[in-house]
C-alpha positions as CSV (number, residue, x, y, z in Angstrom):
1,X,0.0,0.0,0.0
2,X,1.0,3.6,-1.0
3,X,2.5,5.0,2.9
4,X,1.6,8.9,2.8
5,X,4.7,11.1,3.9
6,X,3.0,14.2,4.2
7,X,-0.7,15.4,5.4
8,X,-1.9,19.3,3.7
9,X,-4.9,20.7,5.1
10,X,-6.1,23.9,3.3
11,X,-8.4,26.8,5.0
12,X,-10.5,28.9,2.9
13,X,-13.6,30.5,3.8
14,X,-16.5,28.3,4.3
15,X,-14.1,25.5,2.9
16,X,-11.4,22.7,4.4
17,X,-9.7,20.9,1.8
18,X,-6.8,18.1,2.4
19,X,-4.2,15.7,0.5
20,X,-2.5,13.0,1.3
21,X,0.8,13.3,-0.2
22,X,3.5,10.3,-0.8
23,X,7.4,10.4,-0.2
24,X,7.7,11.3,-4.0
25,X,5.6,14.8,-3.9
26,X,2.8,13.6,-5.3
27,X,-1.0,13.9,-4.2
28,X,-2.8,10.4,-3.6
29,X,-6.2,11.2,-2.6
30,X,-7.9,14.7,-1.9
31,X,-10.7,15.8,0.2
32,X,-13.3,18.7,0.7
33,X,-15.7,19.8,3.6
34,X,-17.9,22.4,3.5
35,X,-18.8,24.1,6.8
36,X,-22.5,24.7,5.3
37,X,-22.4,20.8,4.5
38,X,-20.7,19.2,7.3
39,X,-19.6,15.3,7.0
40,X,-22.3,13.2,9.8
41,X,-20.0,10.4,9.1
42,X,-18.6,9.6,12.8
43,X,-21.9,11.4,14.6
44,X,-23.7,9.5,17.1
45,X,-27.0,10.0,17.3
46,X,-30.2,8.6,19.8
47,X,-32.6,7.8,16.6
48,X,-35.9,7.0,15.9
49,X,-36.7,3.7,14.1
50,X,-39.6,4.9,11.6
51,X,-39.8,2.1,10.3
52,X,-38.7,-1.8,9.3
53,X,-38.4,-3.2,6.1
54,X,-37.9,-7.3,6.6
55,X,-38.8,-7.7,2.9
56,X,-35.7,-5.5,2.5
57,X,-34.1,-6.4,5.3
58,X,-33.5,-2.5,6.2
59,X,-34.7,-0.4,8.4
60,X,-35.6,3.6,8.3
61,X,-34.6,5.7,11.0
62,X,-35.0,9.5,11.9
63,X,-31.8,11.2,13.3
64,X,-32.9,14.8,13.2
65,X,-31.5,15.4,9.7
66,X,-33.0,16.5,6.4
67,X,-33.6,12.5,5.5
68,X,-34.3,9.9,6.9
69,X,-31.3,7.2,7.1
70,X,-31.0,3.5,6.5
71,X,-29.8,0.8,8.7
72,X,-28.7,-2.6,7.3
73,X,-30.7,-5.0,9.1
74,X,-28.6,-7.9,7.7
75,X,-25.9,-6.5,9.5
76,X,-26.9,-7.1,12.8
77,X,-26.5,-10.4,14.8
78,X,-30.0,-11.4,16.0
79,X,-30.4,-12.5,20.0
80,X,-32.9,-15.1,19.5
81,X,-35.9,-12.8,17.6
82,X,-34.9,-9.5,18.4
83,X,-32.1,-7.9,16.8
84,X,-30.8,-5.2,19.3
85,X,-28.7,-1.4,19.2
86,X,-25.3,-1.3,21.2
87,X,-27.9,-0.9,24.1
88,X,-30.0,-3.5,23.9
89,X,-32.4,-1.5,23.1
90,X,-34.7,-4.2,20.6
91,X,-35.2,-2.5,16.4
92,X,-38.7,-1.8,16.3
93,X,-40.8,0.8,15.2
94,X,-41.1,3.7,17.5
95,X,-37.9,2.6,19.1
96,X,-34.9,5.2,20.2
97,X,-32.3,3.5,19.4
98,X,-28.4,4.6,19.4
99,X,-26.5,4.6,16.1
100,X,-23.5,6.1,14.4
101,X,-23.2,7.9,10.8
102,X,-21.1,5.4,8.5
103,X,-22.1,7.0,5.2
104,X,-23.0,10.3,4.6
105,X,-26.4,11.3,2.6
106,X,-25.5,10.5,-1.0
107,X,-28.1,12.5,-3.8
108,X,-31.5,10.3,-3.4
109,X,-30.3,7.9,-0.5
110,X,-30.2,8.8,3.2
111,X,-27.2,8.3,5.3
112,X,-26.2,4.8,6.1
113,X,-25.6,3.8,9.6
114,X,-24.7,1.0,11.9
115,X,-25.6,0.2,15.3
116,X,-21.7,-0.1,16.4
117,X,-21.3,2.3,19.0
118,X,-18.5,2.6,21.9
119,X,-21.0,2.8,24.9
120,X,-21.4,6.3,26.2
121,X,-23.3,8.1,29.2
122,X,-26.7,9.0,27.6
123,X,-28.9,11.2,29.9
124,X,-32.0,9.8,30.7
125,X,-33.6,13.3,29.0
126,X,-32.3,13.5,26.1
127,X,-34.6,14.1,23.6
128,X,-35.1,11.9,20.6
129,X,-33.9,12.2,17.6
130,X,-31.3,14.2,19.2
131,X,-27.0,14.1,18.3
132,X,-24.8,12.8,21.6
133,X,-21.5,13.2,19.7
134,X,-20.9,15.7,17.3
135,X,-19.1,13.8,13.9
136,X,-15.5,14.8,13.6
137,X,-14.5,17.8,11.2
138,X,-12.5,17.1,7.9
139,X,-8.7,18.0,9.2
140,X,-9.5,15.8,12.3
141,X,-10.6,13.0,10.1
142,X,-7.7,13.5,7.4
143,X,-5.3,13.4,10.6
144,X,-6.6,10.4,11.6
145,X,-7.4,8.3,8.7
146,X,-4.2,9.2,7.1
147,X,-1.1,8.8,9.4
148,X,0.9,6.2,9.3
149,X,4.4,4.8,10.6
150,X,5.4,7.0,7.6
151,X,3.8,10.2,7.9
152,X,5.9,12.8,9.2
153,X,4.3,16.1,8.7
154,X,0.8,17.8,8.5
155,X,1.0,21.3,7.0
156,X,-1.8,23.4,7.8
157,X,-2.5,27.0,7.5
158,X,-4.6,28.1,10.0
159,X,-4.0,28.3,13.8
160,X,-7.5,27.1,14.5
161,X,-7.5,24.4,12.1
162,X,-4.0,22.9,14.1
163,X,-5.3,23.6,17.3
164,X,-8.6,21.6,16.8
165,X,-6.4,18.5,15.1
166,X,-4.2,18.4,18.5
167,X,-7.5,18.7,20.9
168,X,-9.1,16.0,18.6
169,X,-6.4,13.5,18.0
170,X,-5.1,11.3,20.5
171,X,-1.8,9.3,20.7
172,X,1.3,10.1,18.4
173,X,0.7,12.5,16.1
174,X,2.8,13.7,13.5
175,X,4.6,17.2,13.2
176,X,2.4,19.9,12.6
177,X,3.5,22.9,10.9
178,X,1.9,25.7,10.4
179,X,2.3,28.6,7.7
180,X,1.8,31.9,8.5
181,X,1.9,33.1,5.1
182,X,0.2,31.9,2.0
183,X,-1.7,28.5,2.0
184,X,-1.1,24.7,2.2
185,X,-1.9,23.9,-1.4
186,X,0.3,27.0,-3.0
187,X,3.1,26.0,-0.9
188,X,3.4,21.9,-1.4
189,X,3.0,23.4,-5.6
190,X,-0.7,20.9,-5.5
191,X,-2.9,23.7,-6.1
192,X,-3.2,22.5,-9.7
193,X,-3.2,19.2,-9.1
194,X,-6.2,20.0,-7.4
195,X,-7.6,22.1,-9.9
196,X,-7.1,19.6,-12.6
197,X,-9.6,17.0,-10.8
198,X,-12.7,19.2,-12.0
199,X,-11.7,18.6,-15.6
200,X,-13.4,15.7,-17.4
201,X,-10.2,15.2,-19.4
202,X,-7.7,13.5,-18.3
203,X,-4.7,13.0,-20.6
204,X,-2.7,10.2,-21.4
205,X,1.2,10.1,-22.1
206,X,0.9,8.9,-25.3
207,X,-1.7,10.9,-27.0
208,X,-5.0,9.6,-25.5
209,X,-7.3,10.5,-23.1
210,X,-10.2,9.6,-20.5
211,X,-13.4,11.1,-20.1
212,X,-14.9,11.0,-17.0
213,X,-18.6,12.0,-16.8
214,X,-20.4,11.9,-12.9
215,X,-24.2,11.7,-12.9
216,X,-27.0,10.9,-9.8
217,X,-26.9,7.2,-11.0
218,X,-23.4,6.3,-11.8
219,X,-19.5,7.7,-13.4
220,X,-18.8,7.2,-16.4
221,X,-15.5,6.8,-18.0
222,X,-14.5,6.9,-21.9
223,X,-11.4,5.7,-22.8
224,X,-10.2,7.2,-26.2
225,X,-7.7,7.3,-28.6
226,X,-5.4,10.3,-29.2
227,X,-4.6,11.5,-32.2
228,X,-2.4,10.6,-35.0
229,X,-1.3,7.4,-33.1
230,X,1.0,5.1,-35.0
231,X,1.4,1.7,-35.3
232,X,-1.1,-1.6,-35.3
233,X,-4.3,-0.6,-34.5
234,X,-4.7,-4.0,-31.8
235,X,-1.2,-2.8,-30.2
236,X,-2.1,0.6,-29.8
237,X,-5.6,-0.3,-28.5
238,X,-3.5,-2.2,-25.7
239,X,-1.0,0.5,-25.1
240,X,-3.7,3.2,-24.6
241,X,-6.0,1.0,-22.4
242,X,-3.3,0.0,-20.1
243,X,-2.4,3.5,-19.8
244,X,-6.1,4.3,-19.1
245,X,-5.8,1.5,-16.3
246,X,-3.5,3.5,-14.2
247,X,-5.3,7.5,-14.3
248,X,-8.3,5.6,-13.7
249,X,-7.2,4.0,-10.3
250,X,-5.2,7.3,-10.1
251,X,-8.5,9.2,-10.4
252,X,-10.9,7.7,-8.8
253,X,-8.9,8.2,-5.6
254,X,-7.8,11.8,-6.3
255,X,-11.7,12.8,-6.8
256,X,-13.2,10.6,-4.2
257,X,-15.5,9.1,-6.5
258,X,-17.5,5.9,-5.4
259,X,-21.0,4.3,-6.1
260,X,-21.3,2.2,-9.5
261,X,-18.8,3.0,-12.7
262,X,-19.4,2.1,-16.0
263,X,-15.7,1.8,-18.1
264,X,-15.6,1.9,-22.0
265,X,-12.2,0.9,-23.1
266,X,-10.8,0.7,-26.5
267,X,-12.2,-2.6,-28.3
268,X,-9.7,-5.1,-28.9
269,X,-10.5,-8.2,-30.8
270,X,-7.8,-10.6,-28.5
271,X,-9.6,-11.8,-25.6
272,X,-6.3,-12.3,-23.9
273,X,-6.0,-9.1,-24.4
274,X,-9.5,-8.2,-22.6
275,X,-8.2,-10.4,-19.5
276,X,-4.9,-8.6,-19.8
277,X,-7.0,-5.1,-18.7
278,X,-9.0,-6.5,-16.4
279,X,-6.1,-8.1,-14.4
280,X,-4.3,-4.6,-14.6
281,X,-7.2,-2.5,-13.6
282,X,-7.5,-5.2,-10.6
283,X,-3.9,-4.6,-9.2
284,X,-4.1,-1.1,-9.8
285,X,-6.7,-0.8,-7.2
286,X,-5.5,-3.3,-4.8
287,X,-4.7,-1.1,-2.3
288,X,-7.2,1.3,-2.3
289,X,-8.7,1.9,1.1
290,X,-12.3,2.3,-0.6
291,X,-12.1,-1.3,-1.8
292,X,-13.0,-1.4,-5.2
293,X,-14.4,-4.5,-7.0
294,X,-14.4,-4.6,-10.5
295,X,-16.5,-7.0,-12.6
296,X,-15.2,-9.0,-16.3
297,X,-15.3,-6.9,-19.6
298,X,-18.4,-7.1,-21.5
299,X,-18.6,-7.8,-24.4
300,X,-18.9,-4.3,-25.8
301,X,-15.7,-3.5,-23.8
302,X,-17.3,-2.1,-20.6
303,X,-16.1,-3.0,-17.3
304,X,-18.0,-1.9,-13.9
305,X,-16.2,-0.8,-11.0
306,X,-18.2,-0.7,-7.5
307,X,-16.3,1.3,-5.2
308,X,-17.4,2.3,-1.6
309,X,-18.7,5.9,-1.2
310,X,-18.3,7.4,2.0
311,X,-18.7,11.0,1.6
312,X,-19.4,13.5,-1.8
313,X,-16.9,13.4,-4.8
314,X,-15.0,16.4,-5.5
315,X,-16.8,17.0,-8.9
316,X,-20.3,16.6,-6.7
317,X,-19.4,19.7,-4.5
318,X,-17.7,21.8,-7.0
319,X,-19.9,21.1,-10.2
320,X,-23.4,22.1,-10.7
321,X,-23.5,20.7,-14.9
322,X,-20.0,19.1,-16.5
323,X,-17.9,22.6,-17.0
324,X,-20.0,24.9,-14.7
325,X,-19.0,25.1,-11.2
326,X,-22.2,25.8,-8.8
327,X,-23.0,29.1,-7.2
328,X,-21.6,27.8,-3.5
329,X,-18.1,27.3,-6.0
330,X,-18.3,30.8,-7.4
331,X,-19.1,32.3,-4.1
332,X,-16.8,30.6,-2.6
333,X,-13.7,31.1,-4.8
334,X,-14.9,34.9,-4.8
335,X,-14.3,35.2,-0.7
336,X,-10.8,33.3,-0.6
337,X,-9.8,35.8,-3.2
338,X,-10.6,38.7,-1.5
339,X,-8.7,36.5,2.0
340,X,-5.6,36.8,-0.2
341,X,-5.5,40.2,-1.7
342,X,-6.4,41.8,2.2
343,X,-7.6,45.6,1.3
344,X,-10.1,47.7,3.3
345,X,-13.2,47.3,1.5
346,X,-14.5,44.9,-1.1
347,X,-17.5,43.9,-3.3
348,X,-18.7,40.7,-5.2
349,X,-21.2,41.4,-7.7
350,X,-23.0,38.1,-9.1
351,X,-25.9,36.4,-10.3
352,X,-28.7,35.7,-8.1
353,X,-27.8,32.3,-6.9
354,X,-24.6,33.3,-6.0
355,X,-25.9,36.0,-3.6
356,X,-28.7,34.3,-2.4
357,X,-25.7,31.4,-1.6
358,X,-23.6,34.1,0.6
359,X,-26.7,35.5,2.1
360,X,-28.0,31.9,2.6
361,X,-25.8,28.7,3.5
362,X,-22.6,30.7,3.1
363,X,-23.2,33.7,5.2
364,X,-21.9,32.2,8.4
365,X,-18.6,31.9,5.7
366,X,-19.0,35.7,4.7
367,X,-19.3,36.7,8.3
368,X,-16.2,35.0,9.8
369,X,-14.0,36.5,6.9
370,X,-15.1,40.1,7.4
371,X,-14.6,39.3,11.2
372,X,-10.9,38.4,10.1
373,X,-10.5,41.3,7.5
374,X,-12.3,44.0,9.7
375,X,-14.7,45.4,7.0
376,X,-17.7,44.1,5.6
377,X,-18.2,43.0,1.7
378,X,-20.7,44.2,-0.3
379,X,-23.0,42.6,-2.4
380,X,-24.8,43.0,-5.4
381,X,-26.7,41.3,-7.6
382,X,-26.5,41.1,-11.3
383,X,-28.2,40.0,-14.1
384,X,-26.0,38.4,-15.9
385,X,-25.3,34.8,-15.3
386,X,-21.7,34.9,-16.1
387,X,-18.5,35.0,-13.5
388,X,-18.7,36.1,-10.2
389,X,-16.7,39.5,-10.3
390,X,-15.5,41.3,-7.2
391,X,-13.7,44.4,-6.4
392,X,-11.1,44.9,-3.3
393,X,-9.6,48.6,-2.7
């Protein structure tokens, strides 16, 4: 398995982002958090079972949020009849019952949870649904899921952000540094590798390219030739998918996708050939921690990958339609700016949903940066639909 050397955790406004970096320099797997769309993954919560499913063998349960989660009932060892929380507390309908967040809320299904809790002191009036332990923040859980013997560093940016991964973390931690000038990304020169994974082109080193396409229901990835390539058509069919093979595995990691994917390779007539890819694109995701399994090539070339999805992609938060990042994206780029170029005074004139998204969600974001900057930015609406523009004098 890949051992990560170094730890980044970026602070923007209304933003944490993070990368686990390798003893080589280069970036291994990225993740976002936004503060108006926290992570429940890790929250506790006293719930209430809505409802149970046996045909399904799931059942529903309301833990205060916007939807209602899902518990796998096939996960849970029966005593005698009764299948029981951490508590002993028996699943039925109306029951409070104590779970924990293992899967955040993922477009049309609610989060998923388990009933594997560490027991904890739960007053006897606490209301239900109601949240006994608040779910770790995106630097604590980077700290944690990431170090290793071999991790030596975390570079962060913020005082606050290192303050909370010290109060949160517990036994050896690595050596945090923090920058009091400029931020994480800029100075371990990722800042474009992170800005590269909310292009749908990837490019290959010999001329081709994959095309990768998220939706509700599944990714997508097309695998095509570049141009002028030379040589027999089988052999360069080969070459290119076993090129595609490694910026797939490279990629799916990088932008945190999960859920079902749907590859379209390069046909090759050889079936050895078809057995060839499969094997590679097998080893290349052996050791990734999301534990992909991929099925046999169709025979129209297509192989599926099913890859666990614990929390958003990277093109899900930043991406409203292929190519157009989201008002929250806009706003949110438009307020780091103004972070970095300081001034006394500064406006951001957009279209509606991008003010409505700083006046909305993100105005806690707004807030905390003119607290920082000591003046307050304006806003204004426009009616164009175009890019968010801001002054800062």
């Amino acid at each position: 398995m890949t051992s990560i050397r170094t730890i980044a955790i970026e602070y923007r406004p209304g933003e944490v982002r993070a990368a686990a970096i390798d003893a080589k320099g280069d970036v291994i797997e990225f993740r976002v958090e936004r503060t108006h769309d926290r992570s429940l993954v890790g929250g506790i919560y006293l719930g209430r079972v809505l409802a149970v499913r046996d045909e399904v063998g799931a059942a529903f349960v309301d833990i205060g949020v916007e939807r209602d989660a899902f518990l796998n009932l096939h996960r849970i060892k029966k005593n005698g009849d009764r299948r029981q929380d951490s508590l002993g507390t028996e699943i039925v309908e109306g029951a409070a019952i104590l779970v924990r967040v293992d899967r955040d809320t993922q477009s049309d299904k609610g989060a998923r949870l388990t009933t594997k809790v560490e027991p904890l002191d739960i007053p006897d009036n606490l209301k239900c649904p109601s949240i006994v332990f608040e779910p770790p923040n995106l630097a604590v859980r980077a700290v944690r899921d990431w170090s290793g013997p071999d991790t030596t560093r975390v570079i962060v940016d913020d005082a606050r952000v290192a303050a909370d991964v010290r109060a949160h973390i517990l036994g050896d931690v690595p050596k945090i540094v923090v920058l009091h000038n400029g931020q994480s990304f800029d100075e371990m020169g990722i800042a474009d590798v992170f800005d590269a994974q909310l292009s749908p082109v990837v490019k290959l080193p010999n001329g081709g390219m994959i095309i990768i396409e998220t939706t509700s229901a599944m990714t997508t990835i097309d695998v095509n030739v570049g141009q002028g390539m030379e040589g027999n058509a089988e052999r360069s069919g080969l070459q290119i998918n076993m090129e595609a093979v490694e910026a797939i595995a490279r990629a799916l990691r990088l932008r945190n996708i999960g859920g079902l994917i749907a590859v379209d390779f390069l046909k090759m007539s050889a079936k050895s050939d078809n057995e060839k890819i499969v094997s590679a694109l097998r080893e290349a995701l052996a050791d990734d921690p999301a534990q992909a399994d991929t099925s046999k090539m169709s025979g129209f070339g297509i192989v599926e990958i099913a890859r666990r999805q614990i929390s958003a992609s990277i093109p899900e938060t930043f991406m409203q339609t292929q190519l157009m990042p989201s008002p929250f994206t806009q706003a949110l780029e438009a307020l780091n700016d103004i972070r970095k170029r300081r001034g006394t005074s500064a406006t951001i004139t957009g279209s509606h949903d991008v003010i409505a998204a700083l006046k909305g969600p993100l105005k806690d974001a707004k807030k905390a940066l003119e607290s920082e900057l000591g003046f307050l930015i304006q806003l204004e609406t426009s009616p164009e639909s175009g890019n968010v523009k801001y002054t800062v004098t």
